[in-house]
C-alpha positions, 0 to 999 in steps of 0.5 A: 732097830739100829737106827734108833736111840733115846740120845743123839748117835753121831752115826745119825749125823748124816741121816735126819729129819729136820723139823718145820714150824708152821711156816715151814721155816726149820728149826734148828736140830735139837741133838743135846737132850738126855735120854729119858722118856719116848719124847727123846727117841730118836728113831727112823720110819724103817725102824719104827716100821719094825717095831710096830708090827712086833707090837701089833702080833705080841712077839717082844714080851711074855703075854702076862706083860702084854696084856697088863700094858695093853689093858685099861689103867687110867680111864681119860675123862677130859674133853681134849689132852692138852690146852683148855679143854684138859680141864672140862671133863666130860662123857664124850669118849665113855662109848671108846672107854678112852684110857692110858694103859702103861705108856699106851692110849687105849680105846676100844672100837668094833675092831676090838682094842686099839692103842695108840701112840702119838706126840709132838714137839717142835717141828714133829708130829706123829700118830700110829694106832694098832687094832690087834683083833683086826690085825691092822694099824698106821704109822703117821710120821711127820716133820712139821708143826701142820701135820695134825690137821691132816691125821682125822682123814689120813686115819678114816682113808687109810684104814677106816679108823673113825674111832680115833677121838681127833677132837681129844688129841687135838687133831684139828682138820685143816682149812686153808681158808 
């Protein structure tokens, strides 16, 4: 992965994506964040395309570790992540035992486990789900504040994931009317 950093390289000055808000009007592109947390990694769809597969097999750390990161730590109870709805508690997700693991969401499906990694900021929306077991997943990346209403039928097209709670992440369908 040597297109990939938790702080802005010039090296990445000639290749990047700009992000569109919902108007598709760029935003300009924010290159001063200091390195911290998986919000800050700059990375490219090649290298995230690597390190997925990796994850998906085990083959970055011992199994001890891998099963520690991929198991159950924090079991989530709110009807969606963020907005209102993180404040309503509810059974809704109990069939999925919807939880965090150590930087993982995690469900569990008749693929068996999946964990899942997503986020968004300005102008970036991303969600990428990896079923072990099955031996399958998705990378979803995206340069615009709209993608989200696009993730509940790329994921049921794509690998017949309709285990993914959309309403939870707030993976609203889109409707142009």
């Amino acid at each position: 992965m040597r297109n990939s950093a938790y702080e802005w390289k010039a090296r990445f000055d000639k290749d990047f994506a700009v992000g569109h808000n919902e108007e598709s009007e760029k935003y300009k592109k924010d290159i001063d964040n200091e390195p911290r947390s998986g919000s800050t990694l700059e990375t490219t769809a090649s290298d995230y395309s690597k390190f997925l597969p990796a994850v998906l097999r085990n083959q970055l750390i011992s199994e001890t570790a891998y099963k520690e990161l991929f198991s159950p730590q924090i079991r989530l109870k709110s009807f969606t992540q963020f907005y209102e709805g993180s404040n309503i508690m509810t059974d809704k997700y109990d069939h999925l035992n919807l939880s965090y693991g150590l930087g993982w969401g995690y469900l569990e499906t008749p693929y068996g486990k999946g964990v899942f990694k997503e986020g968004h900021g300005n102008g970036f929306q991303h969600y990428s789900i990896l079923f072990p077991e099955a031996a399958k997943g998705i990378m979803i990346l995206a340069n615009s504040d709209n993608a989200e209403g696009i993730f509940k039928e790329l994921l049921e097209v794509a690998i017949k994931d309709i285990y993914t709670p959309w309403e939870w992440g707030n993976y609203i369908p889109y409707n142009k009317n």
